[in-house]
Each structure stands twice: as C-alpha cells, then as structure tokens.
C-alpha positions in Angstrom: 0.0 0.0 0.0 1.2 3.3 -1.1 1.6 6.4 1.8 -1.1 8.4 -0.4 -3.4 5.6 0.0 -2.6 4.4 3.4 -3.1 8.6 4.5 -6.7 8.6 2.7 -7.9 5.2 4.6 -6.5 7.3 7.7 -8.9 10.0 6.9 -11.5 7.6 6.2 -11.0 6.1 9.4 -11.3 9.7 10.8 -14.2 10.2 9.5 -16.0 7.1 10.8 -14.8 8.2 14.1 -17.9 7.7 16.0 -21.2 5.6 15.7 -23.5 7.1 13.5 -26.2 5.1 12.4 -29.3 6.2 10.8 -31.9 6.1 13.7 -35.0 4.8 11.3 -33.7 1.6 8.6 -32.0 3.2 5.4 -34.7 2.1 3.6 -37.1 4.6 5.1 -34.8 7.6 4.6 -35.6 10.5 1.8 -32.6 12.5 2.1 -28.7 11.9 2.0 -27.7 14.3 3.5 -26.2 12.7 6.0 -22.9 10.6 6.4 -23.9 7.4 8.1 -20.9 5.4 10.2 -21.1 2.1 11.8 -18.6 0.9 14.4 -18.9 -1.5 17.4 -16.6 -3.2 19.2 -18.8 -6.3 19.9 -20.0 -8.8 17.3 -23.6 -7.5 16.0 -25.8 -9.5 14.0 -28.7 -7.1 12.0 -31.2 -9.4 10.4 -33.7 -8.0 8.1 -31.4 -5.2 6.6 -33.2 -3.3 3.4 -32.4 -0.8 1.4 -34.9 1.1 -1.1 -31.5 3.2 -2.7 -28.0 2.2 -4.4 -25.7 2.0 -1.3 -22.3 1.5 -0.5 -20.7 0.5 2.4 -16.7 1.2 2.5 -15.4 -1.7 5.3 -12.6 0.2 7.2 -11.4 -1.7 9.8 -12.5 -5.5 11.0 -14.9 -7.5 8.2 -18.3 -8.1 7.4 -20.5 -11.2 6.5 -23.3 -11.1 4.5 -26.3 -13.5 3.9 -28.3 -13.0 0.7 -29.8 -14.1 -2.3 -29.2 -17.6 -0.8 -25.2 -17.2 0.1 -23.4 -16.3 3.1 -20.4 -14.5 1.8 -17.3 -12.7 3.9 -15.5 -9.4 3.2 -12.5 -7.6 4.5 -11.3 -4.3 5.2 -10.5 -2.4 2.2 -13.7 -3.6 0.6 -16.5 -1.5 -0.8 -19.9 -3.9 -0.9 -22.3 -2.0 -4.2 -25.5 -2.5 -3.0 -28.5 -2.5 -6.1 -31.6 -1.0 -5.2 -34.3 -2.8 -3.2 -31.2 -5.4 -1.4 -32.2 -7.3 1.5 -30.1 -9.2 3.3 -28.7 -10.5 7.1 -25.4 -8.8 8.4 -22.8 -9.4 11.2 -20.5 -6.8 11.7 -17.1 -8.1 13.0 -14.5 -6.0 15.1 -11.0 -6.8 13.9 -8.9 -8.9 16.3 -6.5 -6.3 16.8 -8.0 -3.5 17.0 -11.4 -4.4 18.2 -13.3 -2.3 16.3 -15.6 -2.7 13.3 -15.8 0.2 11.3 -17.7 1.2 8.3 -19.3 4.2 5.9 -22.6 4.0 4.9 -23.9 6.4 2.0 -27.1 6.1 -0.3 -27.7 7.6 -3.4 -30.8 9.3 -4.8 -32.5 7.5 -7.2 -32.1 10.3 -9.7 -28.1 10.5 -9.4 -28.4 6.6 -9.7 -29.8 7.4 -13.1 -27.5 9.9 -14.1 -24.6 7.7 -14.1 -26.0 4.7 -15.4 -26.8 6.8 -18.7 -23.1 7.6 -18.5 -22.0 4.0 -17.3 -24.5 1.8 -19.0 -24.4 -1.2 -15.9 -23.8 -4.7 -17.3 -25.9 -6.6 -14.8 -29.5 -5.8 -13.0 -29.7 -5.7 -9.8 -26.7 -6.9 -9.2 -24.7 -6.8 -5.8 -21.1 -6.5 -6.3 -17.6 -5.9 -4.2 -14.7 -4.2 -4.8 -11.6 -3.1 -3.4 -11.3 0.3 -2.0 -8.4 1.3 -4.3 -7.0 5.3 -3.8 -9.4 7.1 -6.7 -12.5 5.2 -5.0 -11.3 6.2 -1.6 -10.8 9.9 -2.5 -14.3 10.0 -3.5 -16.0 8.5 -1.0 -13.8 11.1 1.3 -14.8 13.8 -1.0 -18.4 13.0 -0.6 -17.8 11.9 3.2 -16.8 15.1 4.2 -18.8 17.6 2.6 -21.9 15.8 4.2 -20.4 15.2 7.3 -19.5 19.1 7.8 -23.4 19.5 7.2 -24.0 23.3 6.2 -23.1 22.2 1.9 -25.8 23.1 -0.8 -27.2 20.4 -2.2 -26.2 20.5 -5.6 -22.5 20.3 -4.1 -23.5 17.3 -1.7 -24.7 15.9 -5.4 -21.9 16.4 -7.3 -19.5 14.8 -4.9 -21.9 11.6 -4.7 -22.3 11.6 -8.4 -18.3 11.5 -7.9 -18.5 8.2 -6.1 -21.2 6.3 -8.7 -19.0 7.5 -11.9 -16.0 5.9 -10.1 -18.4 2.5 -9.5 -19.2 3.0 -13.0 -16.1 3.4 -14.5 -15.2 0.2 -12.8 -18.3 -2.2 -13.7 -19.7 -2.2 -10.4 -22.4 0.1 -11.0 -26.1 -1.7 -10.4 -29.0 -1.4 -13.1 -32.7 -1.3 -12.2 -35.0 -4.2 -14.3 -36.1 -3.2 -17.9 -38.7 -6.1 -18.0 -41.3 -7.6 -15.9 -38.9 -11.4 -16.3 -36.4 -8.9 -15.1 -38.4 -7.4 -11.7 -39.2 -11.2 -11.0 -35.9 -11.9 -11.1 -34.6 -9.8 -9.2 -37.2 -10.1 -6.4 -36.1 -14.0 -6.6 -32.5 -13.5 -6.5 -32.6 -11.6 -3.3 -35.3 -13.9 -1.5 -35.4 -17.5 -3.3 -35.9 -19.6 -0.3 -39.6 -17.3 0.3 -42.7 -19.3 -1.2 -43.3 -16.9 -4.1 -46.2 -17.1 -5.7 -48.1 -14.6 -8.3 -50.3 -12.8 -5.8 -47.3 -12.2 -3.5 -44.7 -10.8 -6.4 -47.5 -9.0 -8.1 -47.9 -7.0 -4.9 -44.4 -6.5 -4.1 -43.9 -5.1 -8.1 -47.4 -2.8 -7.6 -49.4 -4.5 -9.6 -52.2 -7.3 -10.1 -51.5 -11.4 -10.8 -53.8 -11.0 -14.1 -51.3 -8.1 -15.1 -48.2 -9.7 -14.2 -49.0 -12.8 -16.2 -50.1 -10.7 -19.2 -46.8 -8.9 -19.6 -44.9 -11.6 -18.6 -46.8 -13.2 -21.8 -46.2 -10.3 -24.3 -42.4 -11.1 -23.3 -42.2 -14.1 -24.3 -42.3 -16.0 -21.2 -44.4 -17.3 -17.9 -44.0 -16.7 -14.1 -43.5 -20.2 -13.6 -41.0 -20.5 -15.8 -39.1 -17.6 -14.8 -39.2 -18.8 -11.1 -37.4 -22.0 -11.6 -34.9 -20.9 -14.3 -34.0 -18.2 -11.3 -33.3 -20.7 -8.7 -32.0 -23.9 -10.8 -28.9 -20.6 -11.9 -28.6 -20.1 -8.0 -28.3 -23.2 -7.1 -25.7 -23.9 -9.5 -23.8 -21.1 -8.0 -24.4 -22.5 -4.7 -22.9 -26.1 -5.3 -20.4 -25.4 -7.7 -18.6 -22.4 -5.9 -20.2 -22.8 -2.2 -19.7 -26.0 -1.7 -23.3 -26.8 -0.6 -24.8 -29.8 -0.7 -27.7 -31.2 -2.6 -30.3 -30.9 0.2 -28.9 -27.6 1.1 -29.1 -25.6 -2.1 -32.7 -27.2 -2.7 -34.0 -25.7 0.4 -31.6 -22.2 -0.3 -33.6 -22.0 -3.0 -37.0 -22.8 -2.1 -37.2 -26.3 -2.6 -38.9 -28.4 0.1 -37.7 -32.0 -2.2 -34.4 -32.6 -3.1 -35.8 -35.0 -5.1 -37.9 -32.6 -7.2 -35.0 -30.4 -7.0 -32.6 -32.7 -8.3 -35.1 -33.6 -10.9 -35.6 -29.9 -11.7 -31.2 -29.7 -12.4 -31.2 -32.5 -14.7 -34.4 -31.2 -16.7 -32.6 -27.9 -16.6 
C-alpha cells in the first residue's frame, strides 16, 4: 500500500470516528444528507437489513458477513460492498482482532443521481450486488463526498456532485447496479434476493405494484411465464451454490426454495 493511499484510509477512518447510524432503517430515509458510520466493538448481527436506494458501504477496519440471495459471503477491510436497489439481506459486523473495532461508511444515493450515471456507465448486470476493493481514486471520492456531508452546512447541488463523484468511479469500474427493464427482469430480481420465500403470483404481483392477471399478461407479451421464470432463477442459483459454495444437494434445494431434493434434483437435470 502506497503512503497516499494508506493517508486517505486514515482519513476515512477519521471520519468514521464515532457511531453514526441512521436512527429509522435506510430504507425509510428520503434525504442523503447525511454521512452514516457504523462501528462497534462487539459482534452484532442485523437481520432483516433493506435498502430502497444504491448504497455503499466502505469496510474500514474489522470484516463483514453477509447473507443474501441464498449465500453467506465474507468481506475484508479495504472492501466496498455495491448494494442495487431494493437489497435485502442479514449482516454481522465483525471488530478486527486487533484492533477491536468494526468500522464502516454508509452512504445512499438518490435515485435520480443513480440514473445519471447509469446513462453515463450503461451497468452490465441488473440488480446486481457486487464488491470491490477500496483502491486510492474510489477512496478519495467517498472522502470527498464523506466530508462535505459530514460538515453538514453544503448546498445540495455540491453534496450531489461529490456523490455523483462516487457512482461514476463504480461505473467506470463495472460495479455500478441497473434497475430491471422487464417484468422477467423485476421477478428476477425479487427472486435473487429472496429465493428460499414461497413466491407465488399474488405475493410478487404485490411487491412489483401491480395485479396477478397483469403480471401474467406482460410476462406473456415477453415471451415468457411466471413459472418458468421462477425456476430458471433458482436452478442458476443453485448452480452457483454447489459449484462455488460448496453446498450440498439438500442444502441448495431448500436455499432455494425447494422443500424436495428429489424434485430439486429432478428440476437440475431437466434444466
């Protein structure tokens, strides 16, 4: 690590200085005007995590785990998780055995800045929740951004500027999340995040704001059916799960909403 980068992680780390969490869940917030900091020194579990905006959360000191769309997945310091728009998830903040301390920046982007750069960055996945490493350009930014909002008296179209900063740095390196073009798209997405949930028409129609005979109709016009978009979700995560997890058989069935392994196993081979 270079002394330029190792001084902007220290600044980072400055600015995360306290606990600052947002007092109502992220996904009920309408402004961003504020610089959001997480840091513990015990081992916290926070179950039910959702957020309604592209986030990012810069891991500065001790590691986080993650468990969602169906995978439990580790990260380091020095790693900035992308999350897409309408993640869900389980997290456990860990303090680093050195130190003792877990410590993290939380920042969400309006969905209009979101927008902005994608026309710029066009993403190549939807919905897609990515990692990277928090290399010195991506660090300046999110400093940048960090403390302009954190001194709390910036106009806004400064405080916008700065995060547009941060998402043409994500775009520029691929990591940059795209909201769903199609209805097969919506359902996907709402299946990658939750596959081990019971989906069925009623319940997805009301999470995309709409009605089961209207889902199924433009699901139709595209070429394709709810069912069929259900299972060729979950038969490409469990793939995932048991050729780079390690899972078992019975484990990525019911990781992925299957009650048989039989029918599951069935459902791979037919796949």
């Amino acid at each position: 690590m270079s002394e330029a980068h190792h001084h902007m992680l220290e600044k980072l780390r400055r600015l995360a200085a306290k606990d600052n969490r947002p007092t109502v869940p992220p996904s009920g917030l309408g402004s961003y005007s504020t610089l959001f900091t997480f840091v513990t020194r015990e081992r916290e579990r926070i179950a039910g995590s959702a957020f309604s905006q592209v986030s990012i959360v810069a891991i500065l000191e001790g590691s986080k785990e993650i468990v969602s769309m169906g995978r439990q997945r580790h990260f380091a310091a020095g790693t900035v998780l992308v999350l897409p728009a309408g993640w869900s998830g389980d997290v456990v903040n860990d303090p680093d055995p050195q130190t003792g301390v877990y410590r993290a920046i939380f920042i969400t982007f309006p969905e209009e800045l979101a927008r902005r750069a994608a026309k710029a960055f066009p993403p190549t996945q939807i919905a897609s929740q990515a990692d990277l490493p928090l290399d010195p350009l991506l660090a300046a930014a999110i400093n940048h951004a960090g403390e302009g909002i954190a001194g709390g008296n910036m106009p806004i179209p400064l405080i916008e500027h700065r995060l547009l900063e941060i998402l043409m740095v994500l775009g520029m390196r691929g990591a940059l999340p795209g909201s769903p073009e199609t209805t097969a798209e919506a359902v996907r997405a709402l299946v990658r995040w939750q596959p081990d949930r019971p989906w069925t028409a009623d319940l997805i129609a009301a999470e995309l704001g709409t009605s089961n005979a209207t889902l199924r109709r433009r699901l139709s016009r595209e070429g394709t059916a709810l069912r069929a978009v259900l299972a060729s979700e979950r038969v490409a995560l469990a793939t995932t799960l048991l050729a780079e997890d390690g899972l078992s058989l019975r484990e990525a069935a019911l990781a992925t909403g299957y009650r048989s392994p039989r029918r599951f196993a069935d459902r791979l081979r037919s796949a």
